[in-house]
KOLRO-786769 format. One line per 2 residues: their letters; for each residue x, y, z of N, C-alpha, C. Coordinates in steps of 0.001 Angstrom, whole numbers, plus 500000, padded with zeros to 6 digits. Example, Ala and Ser with C-alpha at 12.3 -4.5 7.8 and 13.67 -1.06 7.14 Angstrom:
KOLRO-786769
as> 513190/494310/507800/512300/495500/507800/513200/496700/507800; 512850/497750/507080/513670/498940/507140/512900/500030/507870
end
This chain:
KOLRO-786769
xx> 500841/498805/500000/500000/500000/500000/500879/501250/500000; 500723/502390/499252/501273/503535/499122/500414/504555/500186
xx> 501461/505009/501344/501541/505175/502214/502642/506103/502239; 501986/507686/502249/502852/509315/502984/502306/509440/504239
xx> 503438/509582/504705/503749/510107/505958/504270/511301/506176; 503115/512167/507025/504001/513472/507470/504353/513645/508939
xx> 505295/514426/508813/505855/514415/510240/506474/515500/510684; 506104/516576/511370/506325/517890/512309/507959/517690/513093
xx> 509100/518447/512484/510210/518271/513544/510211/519441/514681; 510435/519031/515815/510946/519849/516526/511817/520950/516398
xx> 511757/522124/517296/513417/522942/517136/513643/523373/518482; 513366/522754/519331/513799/522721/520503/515072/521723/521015
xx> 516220/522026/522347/517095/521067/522128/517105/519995/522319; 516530/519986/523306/516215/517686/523882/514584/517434/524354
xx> 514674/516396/523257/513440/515799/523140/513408/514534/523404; 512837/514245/524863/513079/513035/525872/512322/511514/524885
xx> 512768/510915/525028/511744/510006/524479/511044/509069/525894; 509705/509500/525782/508703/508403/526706/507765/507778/526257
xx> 506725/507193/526659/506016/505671/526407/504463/506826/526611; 504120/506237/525383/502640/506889/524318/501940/505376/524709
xx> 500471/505648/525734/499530/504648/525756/498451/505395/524493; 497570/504628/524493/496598/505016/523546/495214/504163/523922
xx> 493770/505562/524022/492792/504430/524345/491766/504164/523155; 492206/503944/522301/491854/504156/521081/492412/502896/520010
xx> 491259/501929/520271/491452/500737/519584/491810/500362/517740; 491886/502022/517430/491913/501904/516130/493422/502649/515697
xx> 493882/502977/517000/495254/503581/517042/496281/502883/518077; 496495/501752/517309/497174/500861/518387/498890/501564/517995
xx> 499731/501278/519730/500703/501681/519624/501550/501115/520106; 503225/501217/519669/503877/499880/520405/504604/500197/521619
xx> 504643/499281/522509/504950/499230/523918/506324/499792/524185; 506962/501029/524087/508478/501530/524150/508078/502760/523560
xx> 509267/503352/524819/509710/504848/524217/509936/505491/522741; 509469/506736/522934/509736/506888/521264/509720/508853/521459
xx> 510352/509061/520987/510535/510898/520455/509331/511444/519879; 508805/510749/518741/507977/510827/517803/506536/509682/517822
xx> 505692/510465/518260/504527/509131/518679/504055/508224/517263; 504400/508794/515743/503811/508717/514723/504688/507277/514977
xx> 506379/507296/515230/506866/505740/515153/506006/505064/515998; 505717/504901/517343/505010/503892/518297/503919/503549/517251
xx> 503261/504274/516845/502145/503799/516211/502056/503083/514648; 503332/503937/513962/503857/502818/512321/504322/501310/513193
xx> 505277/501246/513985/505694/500223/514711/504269/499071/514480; 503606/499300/515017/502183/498489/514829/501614/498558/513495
xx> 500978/499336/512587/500366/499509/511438/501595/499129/510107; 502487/499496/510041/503339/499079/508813/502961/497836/508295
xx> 503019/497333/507035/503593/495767/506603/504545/495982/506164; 504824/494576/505644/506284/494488/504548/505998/495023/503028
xx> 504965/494922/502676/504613/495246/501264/504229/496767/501153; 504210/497621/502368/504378/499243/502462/505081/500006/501715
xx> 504667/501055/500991/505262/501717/500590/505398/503294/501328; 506587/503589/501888/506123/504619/503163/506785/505871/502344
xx> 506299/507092/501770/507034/508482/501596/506520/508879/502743; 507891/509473/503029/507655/510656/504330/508035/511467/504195
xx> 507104/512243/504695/507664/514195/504277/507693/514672/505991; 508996/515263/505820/509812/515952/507212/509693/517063/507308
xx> 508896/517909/508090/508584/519040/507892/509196/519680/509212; 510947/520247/508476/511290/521193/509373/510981/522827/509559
xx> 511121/523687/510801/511377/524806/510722/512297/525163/511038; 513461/525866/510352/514555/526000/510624/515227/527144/511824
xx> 515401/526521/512850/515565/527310/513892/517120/527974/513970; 517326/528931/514265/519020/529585/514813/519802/528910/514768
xx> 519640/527967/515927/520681/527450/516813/520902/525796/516403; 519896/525306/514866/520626/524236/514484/519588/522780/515091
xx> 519238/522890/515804/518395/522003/516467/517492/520998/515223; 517029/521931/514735/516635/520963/513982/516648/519610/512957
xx> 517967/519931/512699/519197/519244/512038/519499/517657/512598; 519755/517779/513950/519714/516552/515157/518455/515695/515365
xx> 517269/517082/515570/516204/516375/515513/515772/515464/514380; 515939/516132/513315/515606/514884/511791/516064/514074/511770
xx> 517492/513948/512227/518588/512434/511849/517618/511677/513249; 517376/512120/514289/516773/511472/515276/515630/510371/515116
xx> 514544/511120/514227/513586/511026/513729/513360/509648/512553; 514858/509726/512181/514786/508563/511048/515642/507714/511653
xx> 516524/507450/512677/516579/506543/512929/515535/506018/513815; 514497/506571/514899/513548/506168/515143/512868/505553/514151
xx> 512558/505916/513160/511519/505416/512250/512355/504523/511291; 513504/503643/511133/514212/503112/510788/514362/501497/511630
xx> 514338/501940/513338/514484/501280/514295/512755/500583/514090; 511767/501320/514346/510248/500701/514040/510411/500168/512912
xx> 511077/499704/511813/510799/499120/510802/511793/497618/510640; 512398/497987/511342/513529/496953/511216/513381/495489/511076
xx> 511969/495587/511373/511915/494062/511490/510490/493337/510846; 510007/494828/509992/508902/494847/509359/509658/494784/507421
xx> 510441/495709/507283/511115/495726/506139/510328/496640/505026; 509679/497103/505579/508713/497772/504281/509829/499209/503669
xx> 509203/499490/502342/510072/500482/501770/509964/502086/502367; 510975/502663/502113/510872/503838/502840/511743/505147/502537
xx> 511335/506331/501986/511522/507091/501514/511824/508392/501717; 512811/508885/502314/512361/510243/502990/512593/511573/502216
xx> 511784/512750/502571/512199/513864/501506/511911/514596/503006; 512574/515956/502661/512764/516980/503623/512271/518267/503271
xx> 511306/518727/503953/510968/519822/503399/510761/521183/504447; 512023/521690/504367/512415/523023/505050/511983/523946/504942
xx> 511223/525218/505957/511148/526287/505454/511791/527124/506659; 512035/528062/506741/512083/529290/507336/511336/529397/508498
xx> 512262/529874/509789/510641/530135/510931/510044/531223/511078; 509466/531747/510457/509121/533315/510074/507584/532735/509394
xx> 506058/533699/510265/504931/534189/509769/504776/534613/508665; 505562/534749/507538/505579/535717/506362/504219/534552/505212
xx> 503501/535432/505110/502467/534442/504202/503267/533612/502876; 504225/534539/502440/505157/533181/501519/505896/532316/502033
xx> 505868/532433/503015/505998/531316/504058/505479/529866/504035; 504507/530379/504394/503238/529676/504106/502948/528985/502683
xx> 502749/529526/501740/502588/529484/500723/503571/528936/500392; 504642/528736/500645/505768/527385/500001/505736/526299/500661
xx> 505399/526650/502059/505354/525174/502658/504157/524547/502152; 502807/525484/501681/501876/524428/501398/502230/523428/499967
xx> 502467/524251/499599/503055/524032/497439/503696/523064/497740; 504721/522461/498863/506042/521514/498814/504954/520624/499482
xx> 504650/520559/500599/503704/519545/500479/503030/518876/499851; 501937/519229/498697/500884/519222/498070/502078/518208/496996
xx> 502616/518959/496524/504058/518447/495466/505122/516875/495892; 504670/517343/497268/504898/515764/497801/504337/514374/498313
xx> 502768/514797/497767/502387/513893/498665/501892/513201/496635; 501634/511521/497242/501723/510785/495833/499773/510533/495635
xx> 499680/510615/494515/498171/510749/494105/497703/509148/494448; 496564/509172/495205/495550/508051/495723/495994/507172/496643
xx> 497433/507789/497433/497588/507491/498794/497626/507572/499843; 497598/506780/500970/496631/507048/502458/497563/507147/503240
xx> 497049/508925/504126/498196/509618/505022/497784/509687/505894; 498965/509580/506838/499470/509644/508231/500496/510591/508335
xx> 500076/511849/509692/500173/512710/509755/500789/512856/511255; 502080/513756/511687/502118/513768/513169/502401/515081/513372
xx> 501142/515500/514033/501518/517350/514440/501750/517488/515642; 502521/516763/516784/502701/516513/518320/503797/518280/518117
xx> 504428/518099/517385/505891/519437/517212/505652/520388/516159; 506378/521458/516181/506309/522903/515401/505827/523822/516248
xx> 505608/525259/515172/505053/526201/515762/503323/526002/515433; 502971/527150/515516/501357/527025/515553/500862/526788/513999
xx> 501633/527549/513071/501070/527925/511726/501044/526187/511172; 502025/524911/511344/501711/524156/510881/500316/523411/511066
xx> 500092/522923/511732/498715/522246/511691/498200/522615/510921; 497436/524293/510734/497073/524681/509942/496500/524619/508298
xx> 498529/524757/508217/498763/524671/506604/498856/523284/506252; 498934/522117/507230/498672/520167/507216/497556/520325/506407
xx> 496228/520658/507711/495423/520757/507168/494797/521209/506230; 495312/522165/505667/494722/522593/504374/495101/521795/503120
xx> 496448/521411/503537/497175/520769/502014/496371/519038/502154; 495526/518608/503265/495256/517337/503398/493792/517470/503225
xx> 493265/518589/502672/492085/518588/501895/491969/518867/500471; 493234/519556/500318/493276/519330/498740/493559/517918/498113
xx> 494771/517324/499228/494991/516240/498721/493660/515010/498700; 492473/515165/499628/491484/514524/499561/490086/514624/498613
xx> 490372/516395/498116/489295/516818/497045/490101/516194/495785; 491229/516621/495424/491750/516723/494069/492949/515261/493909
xx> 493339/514915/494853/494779/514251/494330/494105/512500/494792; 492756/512238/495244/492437/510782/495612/493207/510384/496839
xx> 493458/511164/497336/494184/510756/498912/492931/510335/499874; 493732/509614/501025/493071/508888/501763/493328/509561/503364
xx> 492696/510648/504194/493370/511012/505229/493126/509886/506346; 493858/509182/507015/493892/507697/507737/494184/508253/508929
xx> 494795/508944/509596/495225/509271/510748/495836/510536/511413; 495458/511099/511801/496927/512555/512128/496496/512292/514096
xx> 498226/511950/514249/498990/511541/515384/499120/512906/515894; 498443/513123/517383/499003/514086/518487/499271/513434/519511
xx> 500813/513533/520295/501495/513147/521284/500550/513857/522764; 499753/513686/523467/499479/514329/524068/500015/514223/525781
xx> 500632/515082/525895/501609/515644/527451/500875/516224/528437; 501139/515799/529334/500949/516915/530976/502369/517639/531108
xx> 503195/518092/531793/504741/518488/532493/504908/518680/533268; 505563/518332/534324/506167/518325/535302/507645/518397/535842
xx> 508296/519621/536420/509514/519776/536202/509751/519663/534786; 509489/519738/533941/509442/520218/532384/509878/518778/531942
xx> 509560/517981/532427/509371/516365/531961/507528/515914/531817; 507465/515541/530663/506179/515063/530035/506041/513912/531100
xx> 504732/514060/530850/504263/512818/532014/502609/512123/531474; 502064/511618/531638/500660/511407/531346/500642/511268/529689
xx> 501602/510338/529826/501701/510809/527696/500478/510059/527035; 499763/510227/526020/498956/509607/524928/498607/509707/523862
xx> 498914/509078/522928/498122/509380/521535/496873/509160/521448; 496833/510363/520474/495160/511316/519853/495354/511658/518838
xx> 494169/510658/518081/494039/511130/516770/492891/512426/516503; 493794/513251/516080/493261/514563/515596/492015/514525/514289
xx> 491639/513507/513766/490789/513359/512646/489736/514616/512649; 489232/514124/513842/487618/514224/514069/487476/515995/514030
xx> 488736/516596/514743/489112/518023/514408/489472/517918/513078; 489975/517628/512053/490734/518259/510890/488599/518122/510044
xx> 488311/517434/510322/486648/516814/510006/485822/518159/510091; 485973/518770/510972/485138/520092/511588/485033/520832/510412
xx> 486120/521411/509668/486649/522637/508958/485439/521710/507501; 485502/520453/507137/484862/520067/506411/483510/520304/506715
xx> 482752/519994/507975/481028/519989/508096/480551/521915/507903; 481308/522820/507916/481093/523799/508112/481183/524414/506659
xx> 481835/523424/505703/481366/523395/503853/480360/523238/503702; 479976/522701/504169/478670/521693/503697/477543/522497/503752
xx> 477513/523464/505106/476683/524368/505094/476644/525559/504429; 475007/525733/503869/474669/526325/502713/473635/527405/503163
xx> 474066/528442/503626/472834/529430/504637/473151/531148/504095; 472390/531457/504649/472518/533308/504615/471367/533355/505850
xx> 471267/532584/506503/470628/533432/508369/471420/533010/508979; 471902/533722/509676/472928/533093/511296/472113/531958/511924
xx> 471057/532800/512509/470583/531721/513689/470309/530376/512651; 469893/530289/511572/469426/528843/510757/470847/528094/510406
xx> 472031/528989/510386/473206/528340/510412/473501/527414/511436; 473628/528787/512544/473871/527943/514076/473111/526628/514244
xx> 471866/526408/514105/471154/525614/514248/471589/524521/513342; 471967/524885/511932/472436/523544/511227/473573/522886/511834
xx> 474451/523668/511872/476242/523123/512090/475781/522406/513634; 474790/522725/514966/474427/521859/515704/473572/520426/515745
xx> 473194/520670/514564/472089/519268/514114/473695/518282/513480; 474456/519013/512880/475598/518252/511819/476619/517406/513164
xx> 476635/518069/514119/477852/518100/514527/477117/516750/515781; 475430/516975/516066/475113/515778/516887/474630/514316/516188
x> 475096/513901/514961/475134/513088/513970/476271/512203/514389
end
């Protein structure tokens, strides 16, 4: 199965690796530490007959961090495969850490440009700044209107902290949010209140 993977790097300096439960029978995850919750969870879902592109979505910070974090990242996701064997592909796609709307606008274009027509993505937005999720999400509805993509999963690491050590860790699949921005298409109004009232009938479905 042709299978992109995206994946949010960090640019912070140390990124502990701890143990991602999950109560979510359709997001099974594997029993060991991991940096990146998207591996705990390929660890389980991969086969051998996989075809995995992954797109690395750094922001390039000052001080270099990010650089460590990617090589990190693939040997994690190297280590989850090791014994699965499936194929695996990585492309890197850098931008700048700067708000500037061409900013934006290249990271969406390199995405969109990377992801392969009528295959099913997995997504991990646990890291970055704010603007990614965002621009994920937007490029993972084009890829679902126009390119035959399949959106399967988007992985959030979810943390408590304590003494600035994560604690209470779990994966959450973000679907059901990236889903929202879709039911609010659908609606077709010019009265507020008959709006309000729809998007509440949609949303208790």
């Amino acid at each position: 199965m042709k299978k992109t993977i995206i994946c949010s790097i960090p640019m912070k300096e140390n990124v502990d690796p701890v143990l991602y439960t999950s109560d979510d029978k359709f997001l099974p995850v594997a029993d060991k530490k991991v940096r990146y919750p998207i591996c705990a969870f390929l660890e389980k879902n991969m086969k051998p007959e996989d075809e995995l592109k992954v797109l690395i979505l750094v922001k390039k910070d000052r001080y270099g961090h990010y650089s460590r974090n990617t090589e990190l990242f693939k040997q994690e996701l190297e280590e989850a495969n090791s014994e699965i064997g499936a194929a695996v592909k990585y492309t890197v796609i850098d931008t700048d850490f700067d708000e500037a709307r061409s900013v934006h606008e290249r990271l969406m274009g390199r995405i969109v440009d990377g992801l392969s027509t009528g295959s099913h993505i997995f997504a991990d937005i646990t890291y970055g700044p704010k603007d990614l999720p965002i621009v994920i999400f937007t490029a993972l509805n084009f890829a679902e209107k126009f390119l035959e993509c399949t959106v399967d999963s988007i992985v959030y690491g979810q943390a408590s902290f304590v003494d600035g050590k994560a604690v209470d860790t779990k994966i959450c699949d973000m679907v059901p949010l990236y889903c929202l921005g879709s039911i609010t298409n659908t609606i077709r109004c010019t009265e507020p209140e008959k709006a309000r009232s729809m998007l509440k009938s949609l949303l208790s479905l």
